[in-house]
KOLDRENVO-784152 format. One record per residue (C-alpha): residue in three letters; x, y, z. Coordinates in pm, whole numbers, padded with zeros to 5 digits, always signed. Example, Ala and Ser with C-alpha at 12.3 -4.5 7.8 and 13.67 -1.06 7.14 Angstrom:
ALA+01230-00450+00780SER+01367-00106+00714
***
This chain:
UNK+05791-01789-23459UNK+05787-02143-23619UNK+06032-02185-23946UNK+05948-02485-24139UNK+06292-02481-24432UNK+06427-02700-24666UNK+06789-02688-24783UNK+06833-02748-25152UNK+07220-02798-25235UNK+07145-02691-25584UNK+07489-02775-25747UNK+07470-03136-25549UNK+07103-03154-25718UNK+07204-03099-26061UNK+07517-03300-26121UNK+07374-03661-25921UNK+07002-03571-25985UNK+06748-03731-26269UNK+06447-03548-26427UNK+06218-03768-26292UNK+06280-03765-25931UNK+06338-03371-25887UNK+05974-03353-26055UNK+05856-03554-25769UNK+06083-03366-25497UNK+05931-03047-25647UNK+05566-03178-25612UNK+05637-03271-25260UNK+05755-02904-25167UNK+05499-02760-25383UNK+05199-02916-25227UNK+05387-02914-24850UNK+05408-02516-24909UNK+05026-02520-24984UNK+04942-02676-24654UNK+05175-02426-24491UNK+04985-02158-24615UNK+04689-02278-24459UNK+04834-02202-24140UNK+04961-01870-24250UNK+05287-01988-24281UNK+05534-02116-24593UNK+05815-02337-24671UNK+06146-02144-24682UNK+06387-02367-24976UNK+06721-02254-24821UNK+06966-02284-25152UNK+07303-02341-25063UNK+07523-02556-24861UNK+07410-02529-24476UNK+07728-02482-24361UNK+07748-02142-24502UNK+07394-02070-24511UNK+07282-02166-24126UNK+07520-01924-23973UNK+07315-01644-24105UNK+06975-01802-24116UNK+07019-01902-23676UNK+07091-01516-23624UNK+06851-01344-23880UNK+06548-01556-23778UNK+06667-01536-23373UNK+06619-01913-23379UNK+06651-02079-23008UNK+06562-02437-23087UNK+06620-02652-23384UNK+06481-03002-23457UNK+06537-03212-23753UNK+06494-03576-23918UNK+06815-03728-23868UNK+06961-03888-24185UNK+07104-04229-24190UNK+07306-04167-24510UNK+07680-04109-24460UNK+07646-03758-24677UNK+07342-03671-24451UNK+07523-03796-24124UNK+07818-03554-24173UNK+07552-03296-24259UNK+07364-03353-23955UNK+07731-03288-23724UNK+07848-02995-23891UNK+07455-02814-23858UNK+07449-02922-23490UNK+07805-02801-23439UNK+07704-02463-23569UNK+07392-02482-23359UNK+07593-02539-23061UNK+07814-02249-23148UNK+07532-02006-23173UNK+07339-02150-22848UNK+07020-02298-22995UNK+06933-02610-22842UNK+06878-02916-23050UNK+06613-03094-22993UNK+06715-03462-23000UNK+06530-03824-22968UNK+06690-04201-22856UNK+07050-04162-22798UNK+07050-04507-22843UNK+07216-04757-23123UNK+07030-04910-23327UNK+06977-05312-23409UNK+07219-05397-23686UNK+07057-05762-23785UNK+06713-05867-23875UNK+06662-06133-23659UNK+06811-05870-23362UNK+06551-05618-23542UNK+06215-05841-23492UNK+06364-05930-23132UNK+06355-05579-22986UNK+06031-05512-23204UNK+05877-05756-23001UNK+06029-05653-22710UNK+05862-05297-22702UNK+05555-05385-22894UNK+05432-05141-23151UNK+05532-04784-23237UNK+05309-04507-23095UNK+05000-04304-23298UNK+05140-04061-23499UNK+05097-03677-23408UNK+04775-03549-23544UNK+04800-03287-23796UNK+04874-02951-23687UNK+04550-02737-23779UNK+04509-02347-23808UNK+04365-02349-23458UNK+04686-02519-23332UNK+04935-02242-23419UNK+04688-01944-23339UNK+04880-01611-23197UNK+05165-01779-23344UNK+05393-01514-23537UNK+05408-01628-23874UNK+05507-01285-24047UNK+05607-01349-24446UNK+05853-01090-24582UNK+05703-00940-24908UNK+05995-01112-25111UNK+05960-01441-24979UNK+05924-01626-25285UNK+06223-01413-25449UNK+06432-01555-25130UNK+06262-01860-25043UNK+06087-01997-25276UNK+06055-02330-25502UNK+06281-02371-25805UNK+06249-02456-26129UNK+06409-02727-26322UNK+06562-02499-26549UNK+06752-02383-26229UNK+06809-02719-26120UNK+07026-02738-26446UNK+06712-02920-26693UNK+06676-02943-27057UNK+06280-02912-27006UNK+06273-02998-27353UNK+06225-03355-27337UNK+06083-03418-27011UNK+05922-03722-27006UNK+05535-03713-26933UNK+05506-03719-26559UNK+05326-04055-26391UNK+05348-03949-26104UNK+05234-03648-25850UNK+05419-03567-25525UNK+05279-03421-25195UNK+05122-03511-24876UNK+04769-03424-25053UNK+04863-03728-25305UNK+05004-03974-25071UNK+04679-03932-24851UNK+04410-03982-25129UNK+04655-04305-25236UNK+04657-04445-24867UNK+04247-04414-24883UNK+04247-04583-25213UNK+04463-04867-25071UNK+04261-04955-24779UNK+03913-04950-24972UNK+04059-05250-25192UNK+03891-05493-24987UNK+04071-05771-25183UNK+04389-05632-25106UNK+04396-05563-24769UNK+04257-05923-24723UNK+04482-06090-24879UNK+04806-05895-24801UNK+05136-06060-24908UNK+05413-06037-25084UNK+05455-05875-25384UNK+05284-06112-25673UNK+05351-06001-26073UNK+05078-05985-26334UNK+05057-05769-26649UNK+04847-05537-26468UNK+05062-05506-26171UNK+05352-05413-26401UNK+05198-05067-26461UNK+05177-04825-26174UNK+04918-04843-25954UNK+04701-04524-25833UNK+04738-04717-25477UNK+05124-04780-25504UNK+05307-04567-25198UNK+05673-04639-25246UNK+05766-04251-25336UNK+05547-04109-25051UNK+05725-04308-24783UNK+06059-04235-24958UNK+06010-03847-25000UNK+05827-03828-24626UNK+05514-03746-24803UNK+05370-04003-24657UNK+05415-04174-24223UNK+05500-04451-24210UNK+05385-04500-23892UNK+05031-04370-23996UNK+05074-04649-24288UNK+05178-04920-23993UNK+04891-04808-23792UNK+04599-04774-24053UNK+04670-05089-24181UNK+04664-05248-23821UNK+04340-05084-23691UNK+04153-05182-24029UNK+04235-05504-23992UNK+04127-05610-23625UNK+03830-05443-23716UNK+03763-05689-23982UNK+03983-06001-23889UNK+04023-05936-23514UNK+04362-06040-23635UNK+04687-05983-23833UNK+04803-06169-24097UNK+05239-06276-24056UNK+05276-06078-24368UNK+05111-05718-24263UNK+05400-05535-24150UNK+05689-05727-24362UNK+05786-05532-24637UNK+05757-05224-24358UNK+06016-05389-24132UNK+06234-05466-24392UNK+06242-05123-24500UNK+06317-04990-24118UNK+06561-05313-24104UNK+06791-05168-24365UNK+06770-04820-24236UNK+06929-04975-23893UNK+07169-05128-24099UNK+07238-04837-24302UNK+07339-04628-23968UNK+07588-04754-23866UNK+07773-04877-24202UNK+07896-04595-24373UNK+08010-04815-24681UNK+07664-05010-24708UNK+07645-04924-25089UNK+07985-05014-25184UNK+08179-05344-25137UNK+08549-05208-24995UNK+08535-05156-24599UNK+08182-05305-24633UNK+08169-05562-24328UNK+07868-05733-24425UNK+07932-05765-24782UNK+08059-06118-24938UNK+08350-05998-25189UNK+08277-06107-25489UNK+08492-06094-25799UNK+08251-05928-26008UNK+08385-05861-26395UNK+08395-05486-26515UNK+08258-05403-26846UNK+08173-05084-26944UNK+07980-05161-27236UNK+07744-05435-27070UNK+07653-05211-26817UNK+07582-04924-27051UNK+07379-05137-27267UNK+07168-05271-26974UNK+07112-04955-26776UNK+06960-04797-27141UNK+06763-05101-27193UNK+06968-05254-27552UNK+07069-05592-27395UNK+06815-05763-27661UNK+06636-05949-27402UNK+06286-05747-27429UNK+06169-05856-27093UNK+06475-05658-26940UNK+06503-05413-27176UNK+06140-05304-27098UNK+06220-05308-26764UNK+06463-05070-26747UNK+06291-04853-27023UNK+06027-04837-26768UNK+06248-04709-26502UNK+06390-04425-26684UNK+06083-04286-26787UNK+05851-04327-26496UNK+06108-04354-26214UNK+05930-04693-26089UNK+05906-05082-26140UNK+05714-05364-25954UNK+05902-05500-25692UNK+05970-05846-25874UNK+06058-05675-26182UNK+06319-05512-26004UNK+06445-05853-25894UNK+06458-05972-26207UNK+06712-05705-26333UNK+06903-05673-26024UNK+06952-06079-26073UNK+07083-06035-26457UNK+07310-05778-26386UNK+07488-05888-26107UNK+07513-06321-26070UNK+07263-06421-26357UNK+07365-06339-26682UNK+07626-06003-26658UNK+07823-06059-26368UNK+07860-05729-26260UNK+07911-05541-25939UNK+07578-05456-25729UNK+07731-05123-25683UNK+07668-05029-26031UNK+07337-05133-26041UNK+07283-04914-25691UNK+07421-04585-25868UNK+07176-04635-26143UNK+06890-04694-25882UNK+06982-04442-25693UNK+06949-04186-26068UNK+06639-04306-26185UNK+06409-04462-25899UNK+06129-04251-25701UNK+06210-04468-25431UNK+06538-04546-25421UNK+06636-04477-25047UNK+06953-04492-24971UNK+06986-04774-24722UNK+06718-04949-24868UNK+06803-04957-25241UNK+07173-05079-25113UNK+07047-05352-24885UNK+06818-05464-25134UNK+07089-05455-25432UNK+07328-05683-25176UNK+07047-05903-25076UNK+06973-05993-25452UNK+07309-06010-25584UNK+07314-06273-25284UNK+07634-06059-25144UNK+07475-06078-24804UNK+07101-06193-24623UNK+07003-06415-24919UNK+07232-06730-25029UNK+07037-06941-25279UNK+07243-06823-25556UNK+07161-07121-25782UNK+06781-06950-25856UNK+06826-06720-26107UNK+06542-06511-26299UNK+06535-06650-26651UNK+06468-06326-26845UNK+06263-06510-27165UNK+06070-06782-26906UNK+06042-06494-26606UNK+05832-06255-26865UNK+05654-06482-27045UNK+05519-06609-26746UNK+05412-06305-26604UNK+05283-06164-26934UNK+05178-06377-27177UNK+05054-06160-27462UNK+05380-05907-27402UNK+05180-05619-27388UNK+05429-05458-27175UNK+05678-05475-27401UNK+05478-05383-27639UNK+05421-05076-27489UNK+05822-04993-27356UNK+05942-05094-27697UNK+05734-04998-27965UNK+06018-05179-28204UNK+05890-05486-28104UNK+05508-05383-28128UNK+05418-05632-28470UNK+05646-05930-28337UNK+05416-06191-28279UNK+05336-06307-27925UNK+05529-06627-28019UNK+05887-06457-28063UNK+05811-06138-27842UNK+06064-06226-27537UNK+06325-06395-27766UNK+06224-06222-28115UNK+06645-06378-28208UNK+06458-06738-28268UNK+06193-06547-28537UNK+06267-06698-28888UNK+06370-06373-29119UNK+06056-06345-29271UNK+05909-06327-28916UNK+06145-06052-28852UNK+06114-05872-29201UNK+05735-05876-29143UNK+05725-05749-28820UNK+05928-05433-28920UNK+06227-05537-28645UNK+06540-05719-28781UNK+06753-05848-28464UNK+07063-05678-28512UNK+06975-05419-28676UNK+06626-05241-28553UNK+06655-05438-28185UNK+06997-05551-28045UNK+07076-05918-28061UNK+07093-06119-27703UNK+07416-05948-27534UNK+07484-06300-27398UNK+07382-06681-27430UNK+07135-06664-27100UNK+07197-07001-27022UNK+07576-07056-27089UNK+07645-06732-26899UNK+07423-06792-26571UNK+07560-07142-26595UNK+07884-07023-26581UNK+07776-06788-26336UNK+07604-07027-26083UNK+07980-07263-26065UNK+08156-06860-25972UNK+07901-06856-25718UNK+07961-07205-25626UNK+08361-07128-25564UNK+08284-06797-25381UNK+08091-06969-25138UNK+08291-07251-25054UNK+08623-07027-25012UNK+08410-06848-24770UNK+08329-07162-24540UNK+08726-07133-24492UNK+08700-06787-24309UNK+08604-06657-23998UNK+08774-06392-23775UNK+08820-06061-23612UNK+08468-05943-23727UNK+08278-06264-23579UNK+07949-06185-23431UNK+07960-06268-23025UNK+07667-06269-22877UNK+07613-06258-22455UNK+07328-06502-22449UNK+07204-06405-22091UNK+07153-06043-22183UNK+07133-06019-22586UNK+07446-05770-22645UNK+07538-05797-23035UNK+07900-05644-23060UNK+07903-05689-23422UNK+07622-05656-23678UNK+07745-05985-23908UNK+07462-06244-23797UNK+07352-06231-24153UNK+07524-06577-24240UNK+07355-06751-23970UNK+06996-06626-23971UNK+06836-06957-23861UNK+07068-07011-23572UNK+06999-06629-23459UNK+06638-06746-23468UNK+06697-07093-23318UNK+06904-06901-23051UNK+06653-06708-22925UNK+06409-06944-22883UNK+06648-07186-22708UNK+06738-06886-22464UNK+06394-06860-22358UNK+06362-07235-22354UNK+06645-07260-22134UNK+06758-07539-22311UNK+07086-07368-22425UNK+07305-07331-22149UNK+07660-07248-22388UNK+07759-06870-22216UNK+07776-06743-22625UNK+07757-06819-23010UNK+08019-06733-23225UNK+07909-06669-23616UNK+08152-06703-23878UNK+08140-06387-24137UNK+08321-06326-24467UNK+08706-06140-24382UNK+09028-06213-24534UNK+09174-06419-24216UNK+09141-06836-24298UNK+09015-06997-23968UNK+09212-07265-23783UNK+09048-07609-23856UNK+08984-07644-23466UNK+08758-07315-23508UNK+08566-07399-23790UNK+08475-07767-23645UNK+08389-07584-23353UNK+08168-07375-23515UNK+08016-07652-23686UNK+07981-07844-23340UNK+07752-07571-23191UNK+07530-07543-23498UNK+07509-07934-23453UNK+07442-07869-23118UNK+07186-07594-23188UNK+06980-07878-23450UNK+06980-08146-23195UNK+06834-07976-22927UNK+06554-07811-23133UNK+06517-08191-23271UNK+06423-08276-22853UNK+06208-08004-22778UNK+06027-07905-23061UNK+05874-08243-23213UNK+05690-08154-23494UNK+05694-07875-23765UNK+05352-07722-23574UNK+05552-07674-23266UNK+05862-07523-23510UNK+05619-07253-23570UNK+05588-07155-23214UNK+05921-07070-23195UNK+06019-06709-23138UNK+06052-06469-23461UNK+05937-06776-23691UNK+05611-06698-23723UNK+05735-06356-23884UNK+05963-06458-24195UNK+05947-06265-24472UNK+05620-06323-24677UNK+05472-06690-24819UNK+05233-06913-24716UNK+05226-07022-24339UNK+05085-07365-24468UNK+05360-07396-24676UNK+05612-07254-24444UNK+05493-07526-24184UNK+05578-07800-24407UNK+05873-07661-24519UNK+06060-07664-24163UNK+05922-08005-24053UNK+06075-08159-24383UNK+06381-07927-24300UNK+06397-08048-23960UNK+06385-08345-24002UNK+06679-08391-24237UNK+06862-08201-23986UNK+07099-08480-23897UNK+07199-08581-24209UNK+07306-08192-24322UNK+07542-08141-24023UNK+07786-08292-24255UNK+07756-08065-24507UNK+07744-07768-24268UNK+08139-07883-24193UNK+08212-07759-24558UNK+08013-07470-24634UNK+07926-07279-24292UNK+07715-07086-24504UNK+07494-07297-24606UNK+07218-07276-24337UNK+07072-06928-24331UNK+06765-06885-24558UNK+06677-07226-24638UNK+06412-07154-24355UNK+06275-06873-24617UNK+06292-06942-24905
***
């Protein structure tokens, strides 16, 4: 007999849980419990905590094998030991995959991607004919036993549930996936995420939940995508399978650091002095910071569970280092409340990446929250529509309705101040202020290196650490010099963020092999076409490849003259490669 269950820690559920998501969650296990049934089967919702419920559930079902998605979240990893302990205890084998650690830095990441080329077909689907003679017996009170709750007893007021946007399942995710690849226009121009007023609304092709809630492959995403496209390009475009690697990248990460969404024992996390302040981040998680661009935003979130991409950037960026200078952790917790999406590893890795604690250093481009939504919608319908306060400003004042003249105000039905909160801060005093913080963080940093430094056996690519986030370019110029053989030096030392100040012999070293490193791409790669040949280049995240081509000849060849500065912020090299 085949069991397909689903624990649901109810009490967990309730107290971390918003509306918005368990709706979705209860879609999913609706609609997977409908395809069940068409194989004479059903899901059986375990309630409780499996370490007193999987005792009883391996002996009353005579279970003898046991397989499971292993869970690269710290509360899921300890889950995942204590139900294989018990399976051990009461002899059921469990069926594992890839003992094997995984790669803990991008440019590591796209390495062993290329290495063993692309991941297999998914399984087909498992059809009636599949699982015919197979006992699938139902008890006649399997739904009072096993069967899908309600919000009221996941601890709702189903009062004011917001109106639902979107529908869980397989059956959804599938019709969305179709819908995706028939936009011809999409899927031939696939890039990065771009913002427009339309984009800013969900889209009936948008699969973010799916892949988060395992309604939807995404290996069957990876592999759709790829097979549509040879058979209209015969090729695929550097962007394709970005945003998909990225996602993977952070679950690697995720893995192996237990503390990814916090900063304490977090070894690839810059520490930043971020500010506390209750009240700011209560005002900007509800959406009353009285910028409307922001405050839309995040109105957004709350009652659809889901922003664009960019707009997500934009209030990750005034939180943390552009206007509020607060923690990323905060802004994580309230991700991880309100967003369909928000998987564990990837919402943290994103929040650190933006808040430029880690992967991303250009911490002097900030998001201006007036310039950022005006831009990207001119007639501010979408605030319009988020805050209906603001519906009769005029276009003119919408995203900074504090410069209206009174009568503006008094006509439109919103005084600022009193109907819609004034500015919680002077936008560009405060990411001013911000930027010269930043400035001082990063140039205490180029004074530290130490026990957590990445080594790196050139001859046979064993990472020890996982802290080659400062030095992305060199990881990338590495490899490519390795298989050049032009590198000879036996290993690469990379210097990370700890509390330990570096002798001044090690830092100038360190300097001396990134020198090194320039000048000898400077010999053997000429010209910003033959940059593009190196290994893992050709797969940065997103942009033009026009634009990327010019970018690294005009960064290569000013090379020589920014060794200097690399002696006084070590930092400084990573991303200007992708920008």
């Amino acid at each position: 007999m085949i069991i397909v269950t689903f624990a649901f820690m109810i009490a967990y559920v309730s107290v971390n849980a918003f509306v918005t998501p368990s709706l979705f969650l209860l879609d999913c296990l609706e609609d997977l419990d409908k395809s069940l049934r068409k194989l004479n089967s059903r899901l059986f919702l375990v309630r409780g905590q499996p370490a007193d419920v999987f005792p009883r559930l391996l002996k009353e079902w005579s279970i003898t094998h046991l397989s499971f998605e292993e869970d690269c979240e710290p509360y899921g990893r300890e889950k995942d030991q204590v139900i294989k302990a018990l399976a051990q205890e009461a002899g059921v084998e469990v069926l594992r995959l890839n003992n094997n650690e995984p790669p803990l830095t991008y440019s590591r990441f796209q390495e062993i991607v290329s290495i063993i080329g692309p991941p297999e077909h998914p399984v087909a689907p498992v059809t009636a004919q599949d699982v015919e003679g197979v006992d699938m017996a139902i008890a006649s009170d399997h739904y009072e036993k096993y069967g899908i709750p309600s919000l009221e007893e996941l601890g709702f007021d189903t009062e004011n549930i917001p109106v639902k946007v979107w529908v869980g399942g397989e059956t959804e995710a599938l019709q969305r996936l179709n819908r995706h690849l028939e936009r011809k226009a999409w899927v031939a121009n696939f890039e990065r995420p771009r913002m427009s007023p339309i984009a800013l609304n969900p889209s009936p092709t948008s699969l973010s939940p799916y892949l988060r809630f395992g309604c939807l492959s995404s290996r069957m995403f990876y592999w759709e995508l790829t097979d549509l496209f040879i058979k209209r390009t015969n090729k695929i475009p550097l962007s394709l399978h970005g945003q998909l690697l990225w996602r993977e990248f952070f679950f690697s990460v995720g893995c192996n650091n237990p503390n990814l969404d916090q900063m304490e024992n977090n070894p690839i996390c810059i520490q930043i002095p971020w500010d506390r302040n209750p009240d700011y981040l209560k005002r900007w998680a509800e959406g009353k910071t009285g910028f409307p661009w922001i405050d839309a935003i995040m109105t957004q979130l709350r009652l659809e569970g889901w922003i664009h991409p960019l707009a997500r950037h934009a209030i990750a960026c005034f939180l943390t280092r552009g206007d509020l200078w607060i923690s990323w952790e905060e802004g994580v917790k309230v991700f991880e409340e309100l967003l369909l999406d928000a998987d564990w590893s990837v919402n943290a890795g994103n929040w650190i990446w933006l808040s430029c604690s880690s992967f991303y250093q250009q911490f002097f481009h900030c998001y201006c929250p007036v310039k950022f939504g005006r831009r990207t919608d001119p007639e501010g319908e979408f605030i319009r529509k988020y805050l209906p306060v603001l519906k009769n400003m005029p276009t003119k004042y919408i995203f900074d309705p504090w410069t209206a003249p009174v009568e503006v105000q008094e006509e439109a039905k919103c005084i600022i101040g009193k109907h819609y909160p004034a500015p919680i801060v002077n936008h560009a005093e405060a990411s001013h202020t911000n930027i010269e913080k930043m400035k001082k963080v990063f140039k205490n940093i180029s004074k530290y290196c130490g026990p957590g430094a990445l080594k790196i056996d050139l001859d046979n690519f064993i990472f020890n650490k996982i802290f080659e986030f400062n030095n992305i370019l060199v990881g990338q110029l590495r490899t490519m010099l390795i298989k050049s053989n032009v590198w000879k030096n036996k290993s690469y030392v990379s210097p990370v963020n700890t509390q330990k100040e570096a002798p001044k012999e090690t830092t100038d070293s360190l300097c001396m092999q990134q020198q090194n490193v320039i000048q000898q791409v400077q010999k053997v790669y000429s010209s910003p076409v033959d940059m593009m040949k190196m290994p893992g280049m050709s797969h940065s995240q997103g942009g033009d490849q026009q634009r990327q081509v010019n970018f690294m000849g005009n960064q290569i060849g000013l090379a020589g003259s920014r060794v200097t500065q690399m002696s006084s912020n070590l930092q400084g090299m990573g991303h200007s490669f992708f920008s």
